[in-house]
Residue frames as a rotation matrix with the C-alpha (Angstrom) as fourth column:
UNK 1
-0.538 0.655 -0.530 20.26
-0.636 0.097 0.766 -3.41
0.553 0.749 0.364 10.90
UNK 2
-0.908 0.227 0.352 17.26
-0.111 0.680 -0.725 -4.83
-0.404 -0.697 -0.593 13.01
UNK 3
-0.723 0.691 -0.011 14.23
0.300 0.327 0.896 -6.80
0.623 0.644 -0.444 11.73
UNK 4
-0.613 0.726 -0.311 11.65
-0.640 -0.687 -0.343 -4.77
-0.463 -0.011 0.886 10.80
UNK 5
-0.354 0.640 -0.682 9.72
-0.783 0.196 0.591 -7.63
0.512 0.743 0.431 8.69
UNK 6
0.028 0.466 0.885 7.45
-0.850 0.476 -0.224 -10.33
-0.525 -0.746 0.409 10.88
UNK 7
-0.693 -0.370 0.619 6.61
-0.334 0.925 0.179 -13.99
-0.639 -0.083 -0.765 10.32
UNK 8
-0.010 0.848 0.530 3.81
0.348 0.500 -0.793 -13.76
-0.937 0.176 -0.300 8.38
UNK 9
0.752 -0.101 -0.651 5.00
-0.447 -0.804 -0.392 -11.18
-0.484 0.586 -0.650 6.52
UNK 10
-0.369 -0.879 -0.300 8.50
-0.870 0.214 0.443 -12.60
-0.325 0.425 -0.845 5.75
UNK 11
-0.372 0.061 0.926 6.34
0.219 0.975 0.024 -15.89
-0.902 0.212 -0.377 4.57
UNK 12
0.766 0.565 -0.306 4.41
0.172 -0.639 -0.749 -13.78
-0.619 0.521 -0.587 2.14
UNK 13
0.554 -0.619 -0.556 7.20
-0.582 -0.766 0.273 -12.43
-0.595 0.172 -0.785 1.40
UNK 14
-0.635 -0.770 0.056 9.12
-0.623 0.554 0.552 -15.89
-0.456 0.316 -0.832 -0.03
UNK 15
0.035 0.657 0.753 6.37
0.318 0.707 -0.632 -17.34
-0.947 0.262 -0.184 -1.59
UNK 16
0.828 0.321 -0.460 5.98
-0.040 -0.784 -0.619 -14.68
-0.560 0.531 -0.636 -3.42
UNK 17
-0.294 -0.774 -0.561 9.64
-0.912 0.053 0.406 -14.25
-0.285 0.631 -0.721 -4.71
UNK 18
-0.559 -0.223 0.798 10.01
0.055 0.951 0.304 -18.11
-0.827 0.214 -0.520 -5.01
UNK 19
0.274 0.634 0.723 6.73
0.750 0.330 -0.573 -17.55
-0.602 0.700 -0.385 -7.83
UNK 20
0.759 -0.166 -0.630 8.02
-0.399 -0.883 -0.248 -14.47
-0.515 0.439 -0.736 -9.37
UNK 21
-0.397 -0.906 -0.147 11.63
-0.813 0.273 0.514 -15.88
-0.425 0.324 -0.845 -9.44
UNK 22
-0.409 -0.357 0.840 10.41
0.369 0.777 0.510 -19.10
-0.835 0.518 -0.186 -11.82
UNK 23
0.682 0.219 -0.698 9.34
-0.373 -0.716 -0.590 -16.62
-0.629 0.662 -0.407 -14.44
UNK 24
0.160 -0.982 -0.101 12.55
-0.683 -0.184 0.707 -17.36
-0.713 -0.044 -0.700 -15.28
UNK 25
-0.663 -0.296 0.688 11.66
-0.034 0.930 0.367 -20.84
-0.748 0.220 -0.627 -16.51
UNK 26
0.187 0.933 0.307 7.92
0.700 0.093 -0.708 -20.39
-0.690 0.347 -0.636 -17.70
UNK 27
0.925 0.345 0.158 8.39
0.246 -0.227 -0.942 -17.52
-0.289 0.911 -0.295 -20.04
UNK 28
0.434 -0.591 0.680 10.70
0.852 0.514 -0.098 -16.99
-0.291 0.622 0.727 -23.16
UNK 29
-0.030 -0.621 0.783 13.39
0.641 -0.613 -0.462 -14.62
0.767 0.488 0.416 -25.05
UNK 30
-0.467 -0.353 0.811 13.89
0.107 -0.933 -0.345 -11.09
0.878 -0.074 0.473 -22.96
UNK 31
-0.095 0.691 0.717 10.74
-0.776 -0.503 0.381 -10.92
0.624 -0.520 0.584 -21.12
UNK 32
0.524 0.156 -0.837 11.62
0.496 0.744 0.449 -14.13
0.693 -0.650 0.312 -18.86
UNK 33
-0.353 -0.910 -0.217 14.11
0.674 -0.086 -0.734 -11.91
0.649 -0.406 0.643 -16.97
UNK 34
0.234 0.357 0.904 11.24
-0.718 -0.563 0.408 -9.85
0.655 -0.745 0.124 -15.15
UNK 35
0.522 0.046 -0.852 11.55
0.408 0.863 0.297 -13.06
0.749 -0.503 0.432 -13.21
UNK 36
-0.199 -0.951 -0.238 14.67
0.482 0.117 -0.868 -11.56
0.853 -0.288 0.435 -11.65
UNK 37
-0.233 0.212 0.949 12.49
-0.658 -0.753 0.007 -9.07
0.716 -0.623 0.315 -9.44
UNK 38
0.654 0.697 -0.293 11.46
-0.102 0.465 0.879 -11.88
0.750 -0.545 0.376 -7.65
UNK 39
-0.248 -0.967 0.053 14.94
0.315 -0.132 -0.940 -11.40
0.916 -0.216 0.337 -6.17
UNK 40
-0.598 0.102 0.795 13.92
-0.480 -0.840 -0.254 -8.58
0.641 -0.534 0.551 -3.94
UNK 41
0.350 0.750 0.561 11.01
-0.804 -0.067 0.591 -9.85
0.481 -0.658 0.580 -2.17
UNK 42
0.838 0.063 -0.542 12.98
0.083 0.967 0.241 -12.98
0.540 -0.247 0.805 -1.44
UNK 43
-0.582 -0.812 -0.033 16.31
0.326 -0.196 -0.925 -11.62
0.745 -0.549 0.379 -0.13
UNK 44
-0.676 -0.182 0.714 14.56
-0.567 -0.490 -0.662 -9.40
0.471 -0.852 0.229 2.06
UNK 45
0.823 0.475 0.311 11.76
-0.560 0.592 0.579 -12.14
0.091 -0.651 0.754 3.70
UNK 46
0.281 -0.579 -0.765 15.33
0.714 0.659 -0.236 -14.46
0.641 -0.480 0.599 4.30
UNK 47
-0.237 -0.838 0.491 16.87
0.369 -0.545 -0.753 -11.31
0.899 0.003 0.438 5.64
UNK 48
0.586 0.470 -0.661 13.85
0.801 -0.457 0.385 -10.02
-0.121 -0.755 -0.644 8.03
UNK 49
-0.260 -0.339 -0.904 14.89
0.614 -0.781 0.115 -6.90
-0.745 -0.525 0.411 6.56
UNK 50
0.350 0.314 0.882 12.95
0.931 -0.013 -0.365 -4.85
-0.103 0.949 -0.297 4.49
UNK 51
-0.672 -0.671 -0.314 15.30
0.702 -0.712 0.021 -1.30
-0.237 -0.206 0.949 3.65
UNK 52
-0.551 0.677 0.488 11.80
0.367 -0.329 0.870 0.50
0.749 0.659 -0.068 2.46
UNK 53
0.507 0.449 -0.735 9.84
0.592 0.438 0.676 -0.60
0.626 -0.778 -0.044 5.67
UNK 54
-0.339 -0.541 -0.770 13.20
0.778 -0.621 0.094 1.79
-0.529 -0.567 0.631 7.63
UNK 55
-0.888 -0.202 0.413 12.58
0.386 -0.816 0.430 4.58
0.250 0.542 0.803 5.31
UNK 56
0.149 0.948 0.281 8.35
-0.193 -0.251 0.949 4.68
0.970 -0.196 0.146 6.18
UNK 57
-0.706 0.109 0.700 9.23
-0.700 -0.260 -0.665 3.70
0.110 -0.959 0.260 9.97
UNK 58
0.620 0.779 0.093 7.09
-0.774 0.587 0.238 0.20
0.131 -0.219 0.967 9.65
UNK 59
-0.563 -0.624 0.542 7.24
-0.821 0.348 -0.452 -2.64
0.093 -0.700 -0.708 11.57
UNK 60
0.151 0.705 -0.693 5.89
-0.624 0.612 0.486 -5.95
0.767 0.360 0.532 11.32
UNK 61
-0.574 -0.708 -0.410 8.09
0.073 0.455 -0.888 -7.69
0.815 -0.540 -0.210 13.66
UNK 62
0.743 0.655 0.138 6.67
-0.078 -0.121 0.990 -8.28
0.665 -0.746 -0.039 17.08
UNK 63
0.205 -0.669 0.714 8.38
-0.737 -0.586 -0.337 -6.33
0.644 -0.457 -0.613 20.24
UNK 64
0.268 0.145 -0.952 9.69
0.420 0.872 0.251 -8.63
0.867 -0.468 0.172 22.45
């Protein structure tokens, strides 16, 4: 598994979860648990792997 997600991208990429994931807090009963998608965009910007990104053949990552 080699990173396929860049530096701008993988910042994007945890903001994003980080505001998705406090859904959690901000809204009530059932419909606070979309929060949880913020999951996704945050595992994979810590990971610098995005398993989508392998499947289309994109690269963000710069070659070194």
């Amino acid at each position: 598994m080699s990173a396929n997600v860049g530096t701008v991208d993988r910042i994007i990429r945890i903001i994003l979860g980080l505001a998705i994931l406090s859904l959690l807090f901000v809204l009530e009963g059932n419909l606070k648990y979309i929060g949880l998608i913020g999951l996704i965009p945050l595992i994979t910007g810590l990971a610098k792997f995005c398993p989508l990104y392998s499947l289309f053949k994109i690269n963000t990552c710069q070659k070194k």
